[in-house]
C-alpha positions as CSV (number, residue, x, y, z in Angstrom):
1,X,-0.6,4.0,-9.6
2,X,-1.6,5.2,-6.3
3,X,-1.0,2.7,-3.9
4,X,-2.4,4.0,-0.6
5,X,-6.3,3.8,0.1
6,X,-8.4,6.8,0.8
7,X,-9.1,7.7,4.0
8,X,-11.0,10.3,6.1
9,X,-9.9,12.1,9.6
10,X,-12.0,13.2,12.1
11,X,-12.0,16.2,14.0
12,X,-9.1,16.6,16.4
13,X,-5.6,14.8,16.0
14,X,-7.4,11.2,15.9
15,X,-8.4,9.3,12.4
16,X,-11.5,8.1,11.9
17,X,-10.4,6.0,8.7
18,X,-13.8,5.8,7.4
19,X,-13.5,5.0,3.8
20,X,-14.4,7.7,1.1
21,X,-16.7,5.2,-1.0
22,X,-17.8,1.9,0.2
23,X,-14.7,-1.0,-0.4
24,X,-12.0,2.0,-0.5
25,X,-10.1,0.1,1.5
26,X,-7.8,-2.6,0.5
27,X,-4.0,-2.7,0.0
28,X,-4.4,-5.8,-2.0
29,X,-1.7,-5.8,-4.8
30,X,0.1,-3.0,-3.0
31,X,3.9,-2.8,-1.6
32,X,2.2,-3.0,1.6
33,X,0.6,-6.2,0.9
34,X,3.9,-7.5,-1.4
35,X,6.7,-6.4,1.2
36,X,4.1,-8.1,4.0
37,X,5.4,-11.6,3.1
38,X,8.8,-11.0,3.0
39,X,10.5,-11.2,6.5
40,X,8.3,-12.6,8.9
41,X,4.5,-12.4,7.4
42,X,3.1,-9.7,9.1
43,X,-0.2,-8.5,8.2
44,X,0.2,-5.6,5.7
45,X,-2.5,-3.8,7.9
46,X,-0.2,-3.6,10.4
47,X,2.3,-1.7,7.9
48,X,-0.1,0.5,6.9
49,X,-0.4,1.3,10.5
50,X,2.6,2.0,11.4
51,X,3.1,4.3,8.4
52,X,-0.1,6.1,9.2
53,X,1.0,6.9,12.7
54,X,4.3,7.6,11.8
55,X,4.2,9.8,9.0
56,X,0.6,10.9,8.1
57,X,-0.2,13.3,6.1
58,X,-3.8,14.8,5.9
59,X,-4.9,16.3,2.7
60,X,-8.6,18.0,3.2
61,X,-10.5,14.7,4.4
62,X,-7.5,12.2,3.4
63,X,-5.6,10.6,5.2
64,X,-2.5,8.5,4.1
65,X,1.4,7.6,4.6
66,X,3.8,10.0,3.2
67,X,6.7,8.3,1.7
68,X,8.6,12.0,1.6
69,X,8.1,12.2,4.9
70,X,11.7,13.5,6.7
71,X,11.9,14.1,10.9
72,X,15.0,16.0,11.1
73,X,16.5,16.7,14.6
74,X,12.4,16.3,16.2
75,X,10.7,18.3,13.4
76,X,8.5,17.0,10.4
77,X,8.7,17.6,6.9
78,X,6.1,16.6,4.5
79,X,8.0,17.7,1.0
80,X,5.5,17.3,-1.8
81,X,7.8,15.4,-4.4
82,X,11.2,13.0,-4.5
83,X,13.1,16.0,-5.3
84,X,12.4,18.7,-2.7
85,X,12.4,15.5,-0.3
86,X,15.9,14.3,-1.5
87,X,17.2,18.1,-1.9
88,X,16.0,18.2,1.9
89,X,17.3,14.9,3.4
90,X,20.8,15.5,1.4
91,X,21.3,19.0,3.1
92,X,20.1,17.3,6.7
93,X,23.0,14.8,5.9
94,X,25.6,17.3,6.3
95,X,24.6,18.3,10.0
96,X,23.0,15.3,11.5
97,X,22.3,11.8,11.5
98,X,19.4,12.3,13.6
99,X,16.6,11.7,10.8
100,X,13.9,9.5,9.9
101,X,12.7,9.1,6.5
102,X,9.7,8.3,4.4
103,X,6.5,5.9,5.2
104,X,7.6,3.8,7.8
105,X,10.3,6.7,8.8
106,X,13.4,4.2,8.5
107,X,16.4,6.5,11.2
108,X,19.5,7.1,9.6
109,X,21.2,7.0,12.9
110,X,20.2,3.8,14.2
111,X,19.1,1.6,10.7
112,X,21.0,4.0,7.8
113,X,23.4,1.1,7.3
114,X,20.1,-0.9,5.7
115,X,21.0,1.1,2.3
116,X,23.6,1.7,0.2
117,X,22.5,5.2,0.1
118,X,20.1,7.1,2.3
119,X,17.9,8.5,-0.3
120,X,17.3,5.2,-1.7
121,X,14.7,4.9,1.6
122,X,12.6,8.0,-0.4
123,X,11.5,5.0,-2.6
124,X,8.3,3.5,-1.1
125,X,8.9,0.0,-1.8
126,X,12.4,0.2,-0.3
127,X,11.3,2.0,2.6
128,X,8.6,-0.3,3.3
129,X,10.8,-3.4,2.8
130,X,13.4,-1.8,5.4
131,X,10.7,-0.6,8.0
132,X,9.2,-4.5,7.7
133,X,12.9,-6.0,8.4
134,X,13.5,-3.8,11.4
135,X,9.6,-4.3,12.9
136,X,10.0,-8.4,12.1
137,X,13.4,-8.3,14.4
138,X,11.4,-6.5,17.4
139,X,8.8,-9.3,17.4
140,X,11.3,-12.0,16.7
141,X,13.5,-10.6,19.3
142,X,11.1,-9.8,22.6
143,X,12.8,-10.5,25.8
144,X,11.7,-9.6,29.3
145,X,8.4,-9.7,30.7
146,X,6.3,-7.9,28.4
147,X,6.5,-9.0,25.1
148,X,3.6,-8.0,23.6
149,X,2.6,-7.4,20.3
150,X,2.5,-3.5,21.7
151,X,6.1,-3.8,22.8
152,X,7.4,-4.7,19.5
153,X,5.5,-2.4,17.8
154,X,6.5,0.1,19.9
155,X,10.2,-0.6,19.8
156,X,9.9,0.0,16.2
157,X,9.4,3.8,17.3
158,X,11.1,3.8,20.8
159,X,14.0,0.7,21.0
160,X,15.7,2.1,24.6
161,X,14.2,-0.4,27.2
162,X,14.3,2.2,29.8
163,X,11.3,3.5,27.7
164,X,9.0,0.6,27.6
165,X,6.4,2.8,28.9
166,X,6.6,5.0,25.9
167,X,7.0,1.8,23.8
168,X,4.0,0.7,24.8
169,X,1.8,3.3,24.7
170,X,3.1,4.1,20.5
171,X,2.3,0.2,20.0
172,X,-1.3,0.4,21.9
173,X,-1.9,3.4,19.3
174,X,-0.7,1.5,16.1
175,X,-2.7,-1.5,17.3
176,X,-5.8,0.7,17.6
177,X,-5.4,1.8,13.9
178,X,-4.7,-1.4,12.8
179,X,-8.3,-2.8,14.4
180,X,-9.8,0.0,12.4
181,X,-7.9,-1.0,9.0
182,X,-9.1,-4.9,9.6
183,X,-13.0,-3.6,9.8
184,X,-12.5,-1.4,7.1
185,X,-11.6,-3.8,4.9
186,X,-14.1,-6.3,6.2
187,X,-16.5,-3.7,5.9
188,X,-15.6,-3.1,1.9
């Protein structure tokens, strides 16, 4: 079952995510929605959001999360299946631990230790689970003066606090997605 809604791009690097047929959009009964409630109840909107910015993949006027998804030393991959994806990360493996995989594109380097074994974050569920425990410790864990939902979210992508800017400006960009997931599915 494919558990990712439609959705369309427009023209440039932005996405529209207007839906493909009117109530396209819901991740009801989806591992977005399931892994939502686990750690600290985030809203699986915001999951999906994450995911979309993170490791998008646009297919003619689709837009969705790629759970194959590999950044290996600053360059994407978007392997088509498990294997090619596994075959890919396992080779990556040998010469760096600079690599972020699947959906929520979980780093090796900084969060590998999450999983017994680093292709086991090619599974969506686990990778969504894992991306979920690491974004419910940012917003648990603000400090300083700018603990905003945009911080947190950002520190998913960029954790070095000498890069709040940057932080920032990635959480701003999930947090417009995320407005646009919550009126598509009011709109549905």
């Amino acid at each position: 079952m494919d558990c990712t809604p439609r959705l369309t791009r427009t023209i440039g690097a932005g996405i529209a995510l207007l839906p493909l047929v009117a109530g396209a959009f819901s991740l009801e009964g989806t591992v977005w929605e399931q892994e939502s409630s686990r750690a600290c109840k985030v809203d699986p909107k915001l999951l999906y959001a994450i995911a979309l910015v993170e490791s998008k993949k646009i297919s003619g006027p689709v837009a969705r999360p790629n759970p194959y998804a590999l950044n290996i030393d600053n360059k994407a991959y978007h392997p088509t299946t498990h294997t090619k994806a596994a075959d890919l990360l396992n080779s990556a493996l040998t010469r760096t631990k600079s690599i972020a995989v699947g959906a929520m594109q979980v780093s090796i380097r900084w969060n590998g230790n999450r999983v017994s074994n680093p292709e086991d974050l090619l599974d969506l569920r686990t990778n969504v689970r894992v991306g979920t425990q690491i974004l419910c410790e940012f917003i648990k864990g603000g400090k300083g003066d700018d603990h905003s939902l945009a911080v947190a979210l950002g520190r998913y992508h960029t954790p070095n606090p000498e890069l709040q800017h940057v932080a920032r400006d990635y959480g701003v960009n999930v947090l417009r997605v995320w407005r646009r997931l919550i009126v598509l599915e009011q709109e549905g």
